[in-house]
N, C-alpha and C positions, 0 to 999 in steps of 0.2 A: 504494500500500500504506500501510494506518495503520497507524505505531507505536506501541505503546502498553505502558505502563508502570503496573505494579499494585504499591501500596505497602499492605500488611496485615500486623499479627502474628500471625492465626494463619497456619498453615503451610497448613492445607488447603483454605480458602481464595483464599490466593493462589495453588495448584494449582490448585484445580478450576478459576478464572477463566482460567488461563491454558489449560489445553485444552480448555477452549468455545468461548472465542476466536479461538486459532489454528483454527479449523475453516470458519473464516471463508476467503473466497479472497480479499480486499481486505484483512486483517487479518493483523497481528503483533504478540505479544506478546514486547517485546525484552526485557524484563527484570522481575525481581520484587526488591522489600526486605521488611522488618518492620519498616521507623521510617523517619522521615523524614532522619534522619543517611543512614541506607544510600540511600534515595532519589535525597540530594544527592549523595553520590558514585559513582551510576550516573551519573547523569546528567552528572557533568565526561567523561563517557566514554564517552558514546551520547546520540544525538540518539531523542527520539520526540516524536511530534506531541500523545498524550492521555495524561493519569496517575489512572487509577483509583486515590482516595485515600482510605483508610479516615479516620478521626475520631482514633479513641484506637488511640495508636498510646503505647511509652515512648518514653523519650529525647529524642523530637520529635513532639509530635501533628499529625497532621491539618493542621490551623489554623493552627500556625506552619511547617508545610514547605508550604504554598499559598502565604504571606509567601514566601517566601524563592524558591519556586521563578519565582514571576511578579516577583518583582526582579530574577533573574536570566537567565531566559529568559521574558520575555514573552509570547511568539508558543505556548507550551503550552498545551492546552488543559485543565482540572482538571475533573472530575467527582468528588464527595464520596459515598462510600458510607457511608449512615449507616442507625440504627435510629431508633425513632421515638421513644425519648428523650434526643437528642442537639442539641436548636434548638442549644441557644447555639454550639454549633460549628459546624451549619450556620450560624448565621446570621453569624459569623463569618469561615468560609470564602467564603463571597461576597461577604464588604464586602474580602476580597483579595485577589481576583481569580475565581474558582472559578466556571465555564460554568453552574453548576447540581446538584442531589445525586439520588440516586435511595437506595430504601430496597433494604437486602438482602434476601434473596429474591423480585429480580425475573426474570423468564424471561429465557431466553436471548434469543430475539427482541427483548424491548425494550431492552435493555441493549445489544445490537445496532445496534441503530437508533439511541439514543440516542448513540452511540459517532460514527455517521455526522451527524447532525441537528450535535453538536456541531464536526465536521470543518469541517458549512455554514456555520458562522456562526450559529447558534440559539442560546441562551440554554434550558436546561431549567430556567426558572422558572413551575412551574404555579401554579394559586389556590392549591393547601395552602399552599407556603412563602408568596407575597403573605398567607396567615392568620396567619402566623408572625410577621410581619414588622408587620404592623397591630397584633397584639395587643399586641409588643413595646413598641411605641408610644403605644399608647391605654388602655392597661388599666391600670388603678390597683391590681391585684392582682395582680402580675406575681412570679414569686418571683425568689428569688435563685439563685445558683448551683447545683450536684449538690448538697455539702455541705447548703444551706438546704431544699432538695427533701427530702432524706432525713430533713430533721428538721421539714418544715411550716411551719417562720419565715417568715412573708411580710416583703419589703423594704419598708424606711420610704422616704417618700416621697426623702430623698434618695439614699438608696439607688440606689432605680431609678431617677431621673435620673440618674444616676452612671454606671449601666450602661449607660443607654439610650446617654448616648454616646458610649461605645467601642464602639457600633455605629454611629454615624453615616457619611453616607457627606459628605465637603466636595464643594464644586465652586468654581465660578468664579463668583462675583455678579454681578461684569458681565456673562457669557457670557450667567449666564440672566435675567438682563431685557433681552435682546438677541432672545430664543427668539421666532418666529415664532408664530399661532395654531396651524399645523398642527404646527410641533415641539412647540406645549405640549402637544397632542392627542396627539401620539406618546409623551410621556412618561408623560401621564395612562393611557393605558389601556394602558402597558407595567407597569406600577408595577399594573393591575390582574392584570398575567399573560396580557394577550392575545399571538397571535404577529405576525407582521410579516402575516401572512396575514386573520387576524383583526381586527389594525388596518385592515388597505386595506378590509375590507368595512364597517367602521361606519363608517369618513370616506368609503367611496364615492369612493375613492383609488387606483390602480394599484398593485399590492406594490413592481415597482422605487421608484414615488416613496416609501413608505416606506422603503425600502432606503437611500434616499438623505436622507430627511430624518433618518434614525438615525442616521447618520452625521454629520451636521451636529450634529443635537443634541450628540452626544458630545462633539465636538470645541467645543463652544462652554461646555460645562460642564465641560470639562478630566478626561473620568469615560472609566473603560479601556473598559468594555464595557453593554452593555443590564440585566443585571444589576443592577452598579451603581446606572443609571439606574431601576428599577424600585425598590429600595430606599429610594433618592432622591424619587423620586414621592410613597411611603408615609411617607415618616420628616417630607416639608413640608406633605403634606395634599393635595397633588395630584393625588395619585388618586383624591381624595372628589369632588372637584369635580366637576360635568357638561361633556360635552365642548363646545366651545365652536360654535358655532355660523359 
């Protein structure tokens, strides 16, 4: 049974989620908050495995109850529910830990699925966010914050080096000029949004051996999950790169 835990402030909701859900026969939804404060203190007092996490949240958004929740229980899985002018928080929530975001009003079934893919050990990083995440990086007309959006200010160039990063994601330098052909290949075309399924077909590789060389990577770049890595990829250029031969 998955437990699962839905943090939103509207009311209806985090209703309506929670009895779609339970309708599920492999699904539970243990509990619901409106902020990320209420979140963290469910959770000193129920275990669940997934946290359905809105963005704008008061008190505590989004973003810093994904901080807090994967400092302190690691082993959660976080899925970001956002709309589609909310990047910097997505992209936020995944340099903290966060499985991946989905937009609100997605159907029952995928949200479904998604719920399970992230149980397996998936990453729901498709190409939109890897767009997100490139443009953040390469674009010299990147704006600034809600604030700056609403009023059209584009950032000065130190500006958005500024920003760009408090999105970076660090790792381990020695790890990675340690990294193998085929682990730089795994990061490369993780960082483009392929799945582990996806990669085994363009290296012409078995899924377990990616299974396992992800694993390696991670651990040699000192980076929590694929996500991560995927960011990692975008933010050094490595996922421009062609895959290595």
């Amino acid at each position: 049974m998955i437990k699962i835990a839905i943090a939103d402030d509207q009311a209806l909701i985090r209703e309506s989620l929670r009895v779609v859900l339970n309708i599920n026969p492999d699904m539970e939804v243990a509990g619901v908050a409106a902020n990320g404060v209420q979140l963290l203190q469910f959770l000193e007092k129920q275990a669940v495995d997934v946290i359905l996490m809105d963005v704008r949240m008061p008190q505590m958004d989004g973003v810093l109850a994904t901080k807090a929740v994967k400092e302190r229980w690691p082993s959660i899985k976080i899925i970001i529910l956002t709309t589609f002018d909310d990047d910097e928080y997505v992209l936020n929530g995944l340099k903290y830990g966060a499985s991946g975001y989905l937009l609100k009003g997605i159907t029952v079934p995928e949200l479904s699925e998604a719920i399970r893919n992230v149980m397996a050990g998936e990453a729901m990083l498709n190409k939109d966010i890897v767009t997100k995440v490139v443009r953040l990086f390469n674009s010299g007309e990147a704006q600034a914050g809600a604030a700056a959006a609403s009023s059209g200010a584009a950032m000065s160039q130190q500006e958005r080096q500024e920003r760009e990063k408090g999105f970076e994601i660090e790792v381990d330098n020695l790890g990675a000029g340690e990294l193998t052909r085929t682990e730089r290949n795994i990061a490369r075309l993780t960082g483009r949004g392929l799945s582990n399924k996806e990669i085994a077909e363009k290296l012409c590789l078995a899924e377990g051996t990616i299974r396992n060389g992800m694993s390696v990577t991670l651990s040699k770049l000192a980076l929590r999950d694929r996500t991560q890595l995927a960011i990692w990829a975008v933010q050094t250029g490595l996922s421009r790169q062609p895959v290595e031969e």
